[in-house]
N, C-alpha and C positions, 0 to 999 in steps of 0.2 A: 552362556557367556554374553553379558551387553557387549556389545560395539557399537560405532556411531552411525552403523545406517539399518539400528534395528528401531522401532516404535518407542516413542517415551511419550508415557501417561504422565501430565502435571494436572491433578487433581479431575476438574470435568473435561480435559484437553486430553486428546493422544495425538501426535503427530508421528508422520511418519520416520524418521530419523533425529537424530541428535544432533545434528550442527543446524544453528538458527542463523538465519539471513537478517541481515538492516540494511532495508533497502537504499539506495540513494538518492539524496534530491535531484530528481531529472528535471523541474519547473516547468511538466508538463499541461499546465495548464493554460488560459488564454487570456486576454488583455483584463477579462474582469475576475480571473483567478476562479475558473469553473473550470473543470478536469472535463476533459474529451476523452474518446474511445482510445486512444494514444497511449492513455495511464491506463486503463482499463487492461488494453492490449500488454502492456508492460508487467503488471503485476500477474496477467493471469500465465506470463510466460517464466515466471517463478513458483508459483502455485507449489511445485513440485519439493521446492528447497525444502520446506516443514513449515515450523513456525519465522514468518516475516514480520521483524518489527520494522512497522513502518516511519513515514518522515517527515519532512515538515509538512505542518498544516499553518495557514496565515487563520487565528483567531478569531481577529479583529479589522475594518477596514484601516487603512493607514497606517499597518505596522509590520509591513512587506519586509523579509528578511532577504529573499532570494526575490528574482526575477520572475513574474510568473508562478509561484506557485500555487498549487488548488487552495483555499481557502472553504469556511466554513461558516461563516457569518453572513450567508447570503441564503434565501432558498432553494436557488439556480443552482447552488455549488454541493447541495447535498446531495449524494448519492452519485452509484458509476453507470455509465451508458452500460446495456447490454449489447457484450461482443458474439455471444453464443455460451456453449456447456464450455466452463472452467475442470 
């Protein structure tokens, strides 16, 4: 019998249970919108949920939705600091 905290396979995915997290904009990021060990820290202490759909990302320079958040248009802001094993 499924229930929601057995394994669900979506095509090359299995995660561990059925209820999916979306995570929230914390606007962990810093004045030029690069993510620190802070967000790293954050998601890796959700890990656990299953599948995280994650949140905002700033695109483009100049078109800040929130305060602060990580952004993607820089090469400074690609990728998360390593905290240790997730």
């Amino acid at each position: 019998m499924n229930t929601l905290f057995n394994p669900l396979k979506l095509r090359a995915l299995t995660v561990p249970n059925r209820p999916f997290m979306a995570l929230l904009s914390r606007c962990r990021g810093d004045a030029e919108h690069v993510r620190g060990t802070m967000k790293a820290q954050y998601y890796a202490q959700h890990a656990s949920a299953g599948l995280s759909i994650v949140e905002t990302t700033m695109a483009m320079d100049g078109n800040s939705v929130f305060r602060m958040e990580p952004g993607i248009y820089a090469a400074a802001q690609v990728g998360y600091p390593v905290i240790g094993t997730v």
